[in-house]
Residue, then its C-alpha position, 0 to 999 in steps of 0.5 A: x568723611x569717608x576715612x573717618x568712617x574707614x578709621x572708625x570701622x577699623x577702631x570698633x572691630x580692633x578694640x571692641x567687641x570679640x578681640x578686645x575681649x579676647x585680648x582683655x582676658x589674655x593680658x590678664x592672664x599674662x600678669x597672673x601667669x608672671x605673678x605665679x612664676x615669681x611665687x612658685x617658679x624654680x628660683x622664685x621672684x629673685x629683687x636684682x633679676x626679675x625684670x631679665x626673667x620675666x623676658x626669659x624663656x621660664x618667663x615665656x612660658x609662665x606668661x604665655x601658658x597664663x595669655x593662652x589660657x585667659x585667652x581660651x576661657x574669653x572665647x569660651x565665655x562669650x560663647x556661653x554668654x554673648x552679652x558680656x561683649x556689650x561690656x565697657x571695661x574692656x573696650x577702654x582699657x585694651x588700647x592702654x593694654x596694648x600700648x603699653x605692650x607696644x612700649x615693651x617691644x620698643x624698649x626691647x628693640x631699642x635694647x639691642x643697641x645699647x652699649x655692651x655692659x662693658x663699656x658702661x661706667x657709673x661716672x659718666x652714663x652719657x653713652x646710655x640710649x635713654x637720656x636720648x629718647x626722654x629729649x625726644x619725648x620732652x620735644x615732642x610733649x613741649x610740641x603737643x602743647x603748642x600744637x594744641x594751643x594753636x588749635x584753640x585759635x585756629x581749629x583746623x582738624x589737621x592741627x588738631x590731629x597733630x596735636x593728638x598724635x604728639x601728645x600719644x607719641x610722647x607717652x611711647x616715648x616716655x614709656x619706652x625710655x623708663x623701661x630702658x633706664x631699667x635695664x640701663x641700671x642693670x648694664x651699669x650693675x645689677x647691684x644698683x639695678x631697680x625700677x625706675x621710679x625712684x628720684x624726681x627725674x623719673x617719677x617727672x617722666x611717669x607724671x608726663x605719661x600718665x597725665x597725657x593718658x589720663x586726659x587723651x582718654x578723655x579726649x576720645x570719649x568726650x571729644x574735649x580737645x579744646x582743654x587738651x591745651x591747658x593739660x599739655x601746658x602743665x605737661x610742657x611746665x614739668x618737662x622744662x623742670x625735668x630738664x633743670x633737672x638733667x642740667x644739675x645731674x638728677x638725670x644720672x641712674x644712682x643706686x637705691x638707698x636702704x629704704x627704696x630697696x622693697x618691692x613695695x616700691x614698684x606698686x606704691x610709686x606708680x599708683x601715687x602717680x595715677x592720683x597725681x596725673x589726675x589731679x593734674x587733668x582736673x586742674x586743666x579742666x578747671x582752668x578751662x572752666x574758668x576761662x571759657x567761663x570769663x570770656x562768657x561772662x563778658x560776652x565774647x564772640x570768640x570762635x574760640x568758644x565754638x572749640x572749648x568743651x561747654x561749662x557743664x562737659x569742663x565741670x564733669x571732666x573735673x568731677x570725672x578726672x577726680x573721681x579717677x585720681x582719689x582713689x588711686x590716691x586712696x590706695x596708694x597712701x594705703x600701700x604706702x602705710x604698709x612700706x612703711x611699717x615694713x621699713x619703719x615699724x609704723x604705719x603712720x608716723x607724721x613725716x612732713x610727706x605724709x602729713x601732706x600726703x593727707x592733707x592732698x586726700x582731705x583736700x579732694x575727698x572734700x571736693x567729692x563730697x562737696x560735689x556728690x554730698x551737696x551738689x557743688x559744681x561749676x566756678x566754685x569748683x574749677x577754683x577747687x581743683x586748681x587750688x587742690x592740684x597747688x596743694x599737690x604740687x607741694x606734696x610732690x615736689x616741695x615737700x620733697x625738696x624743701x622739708x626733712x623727714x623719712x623721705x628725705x632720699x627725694x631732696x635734691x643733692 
């Protein structure tokens, strides 16, 4: 009791109150201070460089002046107003913050002992340092799973906490392996150098990491550990894909096809991945939901039930997890217009991914509406966001693989 009281303590004075505000506003500052340099900096946002500029002594400057300043006006503000520390949106969003700043100064660190740009060739990346690292994190997520599945028949605080720690250790492993691929692509050339986020193998990594931070975030704040075996299990099925993928070459850093070449890219694909992690917690909820449900309705006894979140906390988190991913979803199928129009000359033109593209938001909004609308919930629902998360899969993966189009450059070659 007493270090859960201890970690307790440290977690409120880190994340809450005054130095997370601090913080908050800091980071802020930091990304308006990266974004004024690529508009108005010597040289402006340069496509083959920005990522090597941004660590640049002009970058750290640009950056640090705006985290200095946003800092500075947080501490001025909560002098003028106290009550803004009894906000929420900073406390939840900090620790992602600075995670994803820890993955930064890992992927940098990790940088310093990559093979020379020399010794780097396009026909065989093998000596690369980031095909290693997703092994890792595939192992690790695959652990998590079983670590969590454990934990629902033997509910032991220490396996539990295994569970959690793994499952944050994969998304840093993730993380951290993605920033390097970026700079891999550049080692290799800095013509071929972009985000990496542009073919299955990578976009699978991002889906991993944002699925286990969507659902470990609310983990935390409503204690459902016992659907986290549900979630990492779909984690654990795209990790064994991923790595089909490896074995037929997807692994390998290619250089981006015409239409790819837009920073529109590093905006629309992420954000389309925040709706499709989402969706993937709330599919997990539902499964929960329906097993918890069927082990009631035959009167199990099961001490596994005493682990499961109750009915009604799986049919919120469902609710909750969709009401995260549809508007992401919203945006990025907006944002996703407007690359089309600039690589197209449409905003809209019936290609089979973005007819079903469509087809994922109807689904969902529908699912919303049934909800708020019309006061949906519980079994009926579960199956909906099952069956929804199906219909996602397609989209992401099948469409893809399977159907022609302007999408095309995803299919498997």
């Amino acid at each position: 009791m007493t270090a859960i009281t201890a970690e307790s303590s440290i977690w409120e004075v880190v994340n809450r109150g005054r130095w997370a505000l601090i913080r908050f506003y800091a980071y802020i500052g930091l990304s308006l201070g990266i974004s004024a340099m690529a508009m108005y900096a010597s040289g402006g946002y340069d496509e083959d460089a920005f990522l090597y500029q941004i660590f640049s002594m002009q970058g750290l400057l640009w950056g640090g002046t705006g985290a200095l300043i946003g800092a500075a006006l947080a501490a001025v503000y909560i002098t003028i107003k106290p009550t803004i520390l009894e906000g929420r949106v900073a406390p939840n969003t900090v620790p992602w913050l600075d995670g994803s700043l820890l993955m930064v100064i890992l992927a940098v660190i990790v940088a310093q002992f990559e093979p020379a740009a020399s010794q780097v060739v396009y026909e065989d990346q093998s000596n690369l340092l980031a095909a290693n690292i997703i092994m890792t994190m595939n192992i690790v997520f695959i652990f998590s799973a079983v670590a969590y599945i454990a934990y629902l028949f033997a509910p032991e605080e220490f396996i539990g906490r295994i569970a959690t720690a793994s499952a944050y250790i994969g998304i840093y492993a993730g993380g951290t392996a993605l920033l390097l691929r970026w700079h891999e692509s550049y080692l290799i050339d800095v013509e071929i150098g972009h985000a990496p986020v542009s073919n299955l193998y990578e976009v699978f990594i991002l889906l991993f990491m944002i699925t286990a931070a969507v659902y470990l975030s609310f983990e935390r704040r409503y204690q459902a550990k016992g659907m986290g075996a549900f979630v990492m299990l779909l984690v654990s099925a795209g990790v064994f894909f991923g790595v089909w993928l490896d074995s037929i070459g997807q692994a390998d850093i290619k250089p981006l096809v015409p239409a790819l070449q837009s920073y529109w890219m590093k905006i629309h694909v992420p954000m389309n991945f925040v709706g499709y992690g989402a969706f993937a917690v709330a599919c997990g909820a539902g499964m929960a939901y329906l097993v918890r449900h069927g082990m009631e309705a035959r009167g199990s006894s099961s001490k596994m039930l005493k682990v499961f979140p109750t009915l009604d906390q799986l049919d919120q988190l469902a609710y909750k997890s969709v009401a995260v991913g549809f508007p992401a979803f919203t945006l990025a199928t907006i944002l996703g217009a407007a690359w089309a129009a600039e690589a197209w000359g449409g905003y809209w033109s019936w290609d089979p991914k973005e007819t079903w593209a469509l087809i994922v938001w109807l689904v969902y909004g529908a699912y919303l509406h049934a909800r708020v609308s019309h006061g949906w919930h519980g079994k009926a629902l579960a199956w909906w966001a099952v069956a929804g998360f199906l219909v996602t899969i397609f989209c992401f993966l099948g469409v893809n693989m399977y159907l022609s189009g302007l999408h095309s450059y995803g299919r498997l070659t």
